[in-house]
N, C-alpha and C positions, 0 to 999 in steps of 0.2 A: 856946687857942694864943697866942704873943706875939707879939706887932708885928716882930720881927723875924727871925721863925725864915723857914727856904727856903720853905713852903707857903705862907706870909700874902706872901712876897714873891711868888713865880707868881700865888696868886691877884690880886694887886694888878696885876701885869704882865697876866694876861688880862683884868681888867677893863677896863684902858687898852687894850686891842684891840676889847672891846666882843664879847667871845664868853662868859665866863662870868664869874658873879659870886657871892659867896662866899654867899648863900642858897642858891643851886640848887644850890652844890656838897652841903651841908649836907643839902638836902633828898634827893640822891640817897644820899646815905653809908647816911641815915635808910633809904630802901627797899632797898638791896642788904642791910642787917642785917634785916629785917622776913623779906624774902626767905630767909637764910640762916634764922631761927628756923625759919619754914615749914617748911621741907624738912628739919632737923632732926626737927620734931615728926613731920611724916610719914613717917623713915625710922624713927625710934621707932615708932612707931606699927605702920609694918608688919612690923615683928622681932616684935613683940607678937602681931600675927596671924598671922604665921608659925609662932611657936610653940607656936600654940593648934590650929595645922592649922586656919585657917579662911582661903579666900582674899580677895587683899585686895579684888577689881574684884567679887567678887561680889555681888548687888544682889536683890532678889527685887522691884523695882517695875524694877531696870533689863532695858531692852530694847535697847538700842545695840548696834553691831555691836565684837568686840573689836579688830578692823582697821578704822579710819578712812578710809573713800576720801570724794570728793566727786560721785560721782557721782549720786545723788540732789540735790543740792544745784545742780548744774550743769543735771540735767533740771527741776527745779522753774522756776531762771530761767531758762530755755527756753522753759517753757510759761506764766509771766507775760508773757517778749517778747513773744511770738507774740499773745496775749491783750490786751496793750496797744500792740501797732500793728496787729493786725485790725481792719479799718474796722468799724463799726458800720453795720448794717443801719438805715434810717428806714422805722418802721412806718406802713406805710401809712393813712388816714385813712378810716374808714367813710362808706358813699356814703349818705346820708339822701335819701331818698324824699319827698317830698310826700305826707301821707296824701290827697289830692283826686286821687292821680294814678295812672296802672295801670303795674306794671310788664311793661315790653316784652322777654321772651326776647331772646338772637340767636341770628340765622336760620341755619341748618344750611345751605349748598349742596353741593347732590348732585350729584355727576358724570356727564355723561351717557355716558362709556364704560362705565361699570358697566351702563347698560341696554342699551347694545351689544354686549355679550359677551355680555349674556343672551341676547339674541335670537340670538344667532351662535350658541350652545350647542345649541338649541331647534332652529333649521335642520340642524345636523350631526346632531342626534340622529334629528330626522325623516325624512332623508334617509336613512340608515342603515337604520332600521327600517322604509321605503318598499323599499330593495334587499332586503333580507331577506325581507320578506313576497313579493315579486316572484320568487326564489332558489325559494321553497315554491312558489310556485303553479305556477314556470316547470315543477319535475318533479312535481307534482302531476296536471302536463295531459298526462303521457306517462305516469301509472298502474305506475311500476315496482315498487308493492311487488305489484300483480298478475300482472306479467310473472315477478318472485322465486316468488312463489305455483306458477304453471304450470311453469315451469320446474324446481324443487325435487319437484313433484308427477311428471312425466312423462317428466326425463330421471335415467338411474337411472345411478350410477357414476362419478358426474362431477361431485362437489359443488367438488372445487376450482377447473374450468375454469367452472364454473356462478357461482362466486361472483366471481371474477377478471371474468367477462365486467359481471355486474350490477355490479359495483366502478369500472369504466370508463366504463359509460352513467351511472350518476349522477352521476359525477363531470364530467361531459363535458353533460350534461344538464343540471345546476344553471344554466345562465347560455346568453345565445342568442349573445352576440358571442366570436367563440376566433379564433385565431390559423392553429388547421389544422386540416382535418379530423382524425376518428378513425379508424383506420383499425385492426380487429384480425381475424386469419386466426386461424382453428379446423382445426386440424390430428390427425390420427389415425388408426389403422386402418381396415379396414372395416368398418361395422356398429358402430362405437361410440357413434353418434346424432350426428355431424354435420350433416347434411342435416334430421333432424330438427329439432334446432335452431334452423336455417336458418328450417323453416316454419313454426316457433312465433314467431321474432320477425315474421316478414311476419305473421304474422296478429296480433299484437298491437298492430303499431304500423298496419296498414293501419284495425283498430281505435278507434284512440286520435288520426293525425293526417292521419289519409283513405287512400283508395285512390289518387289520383293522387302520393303525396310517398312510394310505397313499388314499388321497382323489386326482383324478383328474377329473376336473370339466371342461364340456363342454357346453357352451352356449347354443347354438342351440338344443343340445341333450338335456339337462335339463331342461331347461326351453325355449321351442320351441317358445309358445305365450306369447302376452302381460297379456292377461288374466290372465294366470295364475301365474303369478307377487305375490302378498299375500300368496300363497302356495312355492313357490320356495323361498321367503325369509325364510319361516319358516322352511321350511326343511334344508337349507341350517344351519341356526344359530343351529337347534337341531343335525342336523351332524356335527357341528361343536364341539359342546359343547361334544357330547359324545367321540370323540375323543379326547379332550382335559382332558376328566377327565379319560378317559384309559390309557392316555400316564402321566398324572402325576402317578398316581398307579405305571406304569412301570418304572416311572425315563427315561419315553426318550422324546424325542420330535418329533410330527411330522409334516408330511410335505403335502400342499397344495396346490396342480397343478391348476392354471385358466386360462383356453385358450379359442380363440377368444374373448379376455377381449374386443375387441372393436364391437362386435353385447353385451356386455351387456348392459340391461338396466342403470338408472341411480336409481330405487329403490335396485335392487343387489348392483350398484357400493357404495351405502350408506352401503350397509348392512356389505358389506367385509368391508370398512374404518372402520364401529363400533369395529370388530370384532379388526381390527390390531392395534386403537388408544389404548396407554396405558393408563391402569386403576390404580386403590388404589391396589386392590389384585393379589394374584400373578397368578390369571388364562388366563389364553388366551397369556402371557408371553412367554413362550417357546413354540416356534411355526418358521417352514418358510415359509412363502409364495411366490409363482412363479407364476409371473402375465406375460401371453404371448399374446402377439398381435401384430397387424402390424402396430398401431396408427404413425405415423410421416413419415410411409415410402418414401413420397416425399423429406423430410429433409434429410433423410440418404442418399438415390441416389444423391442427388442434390450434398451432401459436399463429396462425393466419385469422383463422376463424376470431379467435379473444384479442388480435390485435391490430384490425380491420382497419378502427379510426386512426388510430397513430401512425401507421405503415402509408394510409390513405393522405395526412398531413404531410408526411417528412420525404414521401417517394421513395419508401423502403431503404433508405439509409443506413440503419440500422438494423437490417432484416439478419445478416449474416454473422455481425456481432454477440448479438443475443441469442441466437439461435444455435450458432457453431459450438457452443460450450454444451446445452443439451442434448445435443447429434451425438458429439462423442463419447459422454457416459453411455449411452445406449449401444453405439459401436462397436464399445471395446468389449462389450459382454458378447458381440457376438463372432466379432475374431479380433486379434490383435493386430490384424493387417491394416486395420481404420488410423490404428495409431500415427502410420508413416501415412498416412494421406491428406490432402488438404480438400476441407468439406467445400463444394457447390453446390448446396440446395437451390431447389427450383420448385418455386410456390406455387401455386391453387392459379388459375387461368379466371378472369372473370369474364361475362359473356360478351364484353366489347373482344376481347381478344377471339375471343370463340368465331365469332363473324367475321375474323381477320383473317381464321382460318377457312371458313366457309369459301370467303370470295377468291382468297388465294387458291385453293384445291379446284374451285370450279370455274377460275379462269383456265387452268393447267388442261382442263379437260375439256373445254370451246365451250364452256357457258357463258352469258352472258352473266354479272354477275349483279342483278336486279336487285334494290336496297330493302323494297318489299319482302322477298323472296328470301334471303338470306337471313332479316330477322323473323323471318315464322320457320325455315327450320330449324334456327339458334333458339327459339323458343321449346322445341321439343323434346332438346334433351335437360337431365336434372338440373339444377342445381341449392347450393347453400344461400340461403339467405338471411344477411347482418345487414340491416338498417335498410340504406337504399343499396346497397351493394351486394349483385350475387355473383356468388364461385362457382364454377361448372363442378359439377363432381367425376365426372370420368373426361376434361377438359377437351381435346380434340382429337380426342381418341375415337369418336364414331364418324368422326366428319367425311372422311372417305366412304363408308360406308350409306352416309345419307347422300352423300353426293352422285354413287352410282347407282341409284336407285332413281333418280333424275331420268 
């Protein structure tokens, strides 16, 4: 170039500003052609591979992605940062021992609630199986699976008021402190073994928790007149009372038979309510009372009688259900003592049962009990007749009577 041409002059002008000088410019001329060559040869280059159908970026050692991002590169210094400002750990220095010296564990301390809970465990459980065994032996000592025995054995036609009744004493019997007495009424026709009943538990429990903690109480017998009303309440509450303070002494409880409840007066029938309504103190508490009479017996026939076939399908299942809600409307109009009691009706006898009592009664007595023999006198006394089934009507209430006429 000359000395005097416009570039040598610019150049010379930039130099006197002290920004560029006529080597760099040179040197850059020099790479922008180097540059251009380059990218000439490589667009040659790839017309050539174009035309061969072979692509240009394809590589058989390349692995690169064919879009460029940075995020690998971004996460790498990421996890160099992180790596070189994470504090370093100093590893701690091994404890060297004296070989002349024992090494000394450390001491474990135990806490001493952990042996107090155990002990506290050990007491509840004790306790527990202390009431338990106590529960066994308390009905153990009133013998009810012998009372079940006697009863399933002697009173025939009656397995549901028979079970209902032992359902109530064990359960009432299991423990000696309660809240109220028990108090259940056996109700029924004539002759369907109330009374009996009656003198199977006197003699069981007079058995099992003496003769004095066992009162059965007869109407008629006891208090025969009206008259003597004032006297028969007072004895009755002074008998009652000393039994109650003999059976707390003993820890047991006893038991109070009242039959033909329906010739009593309505001054006794106050006197039993006082004695069974529960009080403040814990007397008169532990007690059973067994109220027998024939009160309702038209209601009992009546719903035996109209419900013959369905009683007959289900095996009376349902006997006490349906029934016990009608008992007590009727009961309470006749005292209010019915209210604290719980009903065991006791149904219509039919005549297989009737013969059950024959053969029983006249084995008792050295008969021979001939199956002949038994149904022709079971035939002679009444009965109800629904379909194929009959109901004795005074159930085995003459049986004794035919039998000593034998």
């Amino acid at each position: 170039l000359g000395s005097d041409t416009p570039a040598h002059r610019r150049s010379l002008k930039r130099n006197e500003n002290g920004t560029l000088t006529l080597s760099q410019f040179s040197s850059t001329v020099r790479a922008v052609v180097r540059i251009r060559q380059k990218y000439q040869a490589m667009k040659k280059r790839r017309m050539e591979m174009a035309a061969a159908g072979t692509p240009f970026f394809s590589s058989s050692r390349s692995t690169s992605p064919k879009i460029f991002t940075f995020d690998g590169i971004v996460a790498d210094n990421i996890r160099e940062e992180r790596n070189r400002t994470k504090p370093k750990k100093k590893k701690k220095g091994r404890i060297l021992f004296p070989n002349n010296s024992r090494r000394v564990p450390p001491t474990v301390e135990r806490s001493r609630a952990k042996n107090c809970l155990v002990l506290l465990c050990v007491i509840v459980f004790l306790q527990v199986y202390n009431a338990i065994e106590n529960l066994d032996d308390h009905v153990l000592k009133y013998d009810l699976e012998g009372l079940e025995k006697t009863l399933k054995r002697e009173v025939f036609g009656q397995q549901e008021a028979v079970e209902g009744l032992l359902a109530h004493f064990k359960e009432y019997l299991s423990t000696y402190v309660h809240s109220k007495p028990l108090v259940v009424s056996l109700l029924g026709p004539t002759g369907v073994g109330k009374s009996h009943v009656g003198r199977m538990l006197a003699q069981h429990f007079r058995s099992v928790v003496g003769e004095q903690l066992v009162m059965q109480y007869f109407v008629l017998h006891h208090c025969p007149s009206e008259e003597d009303l004032p006297i028969c309440t007072q004895n009755l509450m002074s008998h009652v009372s000393e039994m109650v303070t003999q059976a707390e002494e003993e820890e047991k409880i006893p038991i109070f038979i009242f039959d033909e409840m329906e010739h009593m007066p309505t001054e006794l029938l106050d006197t039993v309510l006082t004695l069974i309504l529960t009080r403040d103190s814990n007397e008169y508490l532990n007690a059973i009372y067994v109220l027998i009479s024939n009160l309702e017996q038209e209601e009992i026939t009546k719903f035996v009688l109209q419900n013959s076939s369905s009683l007959a399908v289900s095996g009376r299942p349902r006997l006490s259900k349906e029934l016990n809600p009608l008992l007590h409307s009727g009961l309470k109009k006749h005292h209010s003592l019915w209210r604290e009691a719980e009903l065991m009706p006791l149904t219509l006898l039919e005549k297989s049962h009737v013969m059950e009592c024959f053969m029983d009664e006249m084995s008792r007595e050295g008969f021979y009990p001939d199956r002949s023999h038994v149904e022709r006198l079971a035939d002679e006394l009444p009965y109800y007749s629904v379909g194929e089934r009959e109901f004795s009507r005074t159930g085995c209430k003459q049986v004794v009577a035919k039998v000593n006429l034998l």
